[in-house]
C-alpha positions as CSV (number, residue, x, y, z in Angstrom):
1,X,0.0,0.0,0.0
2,X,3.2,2.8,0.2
3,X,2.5,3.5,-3.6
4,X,2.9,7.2,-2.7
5,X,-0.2,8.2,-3.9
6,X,-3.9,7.4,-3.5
7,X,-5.0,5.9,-7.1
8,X,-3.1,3.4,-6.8
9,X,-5.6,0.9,-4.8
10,X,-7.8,1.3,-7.5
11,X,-6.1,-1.8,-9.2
12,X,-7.6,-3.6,-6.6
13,X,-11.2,-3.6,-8.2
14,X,-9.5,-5.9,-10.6
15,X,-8.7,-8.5,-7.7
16,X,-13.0,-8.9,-7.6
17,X,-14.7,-9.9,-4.0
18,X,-14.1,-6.5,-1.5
19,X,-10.4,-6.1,-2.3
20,X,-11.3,-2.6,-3.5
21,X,-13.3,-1.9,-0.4
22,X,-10.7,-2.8,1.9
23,X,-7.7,-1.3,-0.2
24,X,-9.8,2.3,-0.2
25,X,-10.6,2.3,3.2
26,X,-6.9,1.7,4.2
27,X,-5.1,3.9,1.4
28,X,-8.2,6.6,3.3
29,X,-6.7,5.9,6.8
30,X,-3.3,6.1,5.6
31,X,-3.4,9.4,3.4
32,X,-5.9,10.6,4.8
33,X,-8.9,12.7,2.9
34,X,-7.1,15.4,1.6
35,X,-5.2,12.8,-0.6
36,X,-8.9,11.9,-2.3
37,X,-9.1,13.2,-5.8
38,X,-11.6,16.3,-5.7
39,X,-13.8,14.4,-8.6
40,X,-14.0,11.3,-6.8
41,X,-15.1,13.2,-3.6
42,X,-17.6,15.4,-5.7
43,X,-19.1,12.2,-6.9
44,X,-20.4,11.0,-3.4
45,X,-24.4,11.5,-2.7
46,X,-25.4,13.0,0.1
47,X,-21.5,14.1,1.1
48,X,-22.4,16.7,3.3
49,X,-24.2,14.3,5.7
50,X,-21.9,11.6,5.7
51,X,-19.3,14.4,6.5
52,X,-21.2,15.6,9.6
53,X,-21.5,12.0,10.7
54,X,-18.1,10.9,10.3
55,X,-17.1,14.2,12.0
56,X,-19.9,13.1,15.3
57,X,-18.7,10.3,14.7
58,X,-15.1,11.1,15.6
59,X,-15.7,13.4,18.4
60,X,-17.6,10.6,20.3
61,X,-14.3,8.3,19.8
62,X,-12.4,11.3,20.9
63,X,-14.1,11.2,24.0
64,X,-12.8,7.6,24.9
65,X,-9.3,9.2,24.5
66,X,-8.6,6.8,21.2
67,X,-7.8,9.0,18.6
């Protein structure tokens, strides 16, 4: 996964089953959003809501002193 950028782990669609799940939710962990091509971001329905969840989401975890 240290291809050095994010597109890489698209090649992983090609390995079928949830390969490209799994290799998109680690290359997101590991490079974090701002590494997420703008057109691929712009692309996501209802973004603005799963951003506000994601974000509630965090600061609950925060509160457990986990991240």
């Amino acid at each position: 996964m240290r291809c050095g950028r994010f597109g890489s782990p698209v090649s992983a669609v090609n390995l079928r089953c949830d390969t490209d799940t799994v290799a998109g939710g680690l290359a997101g962990i590991y490079y974090g959003i701002e590494a997420i091509p703008e057109k691929w971001l712009s692309a996501i329905a209802k973004r603005e809501e799963i951003e506000e969840l994601c974000g509630k989401l965090h600061l609950y975890l925060s509160s457990f002193g986990n991240i």
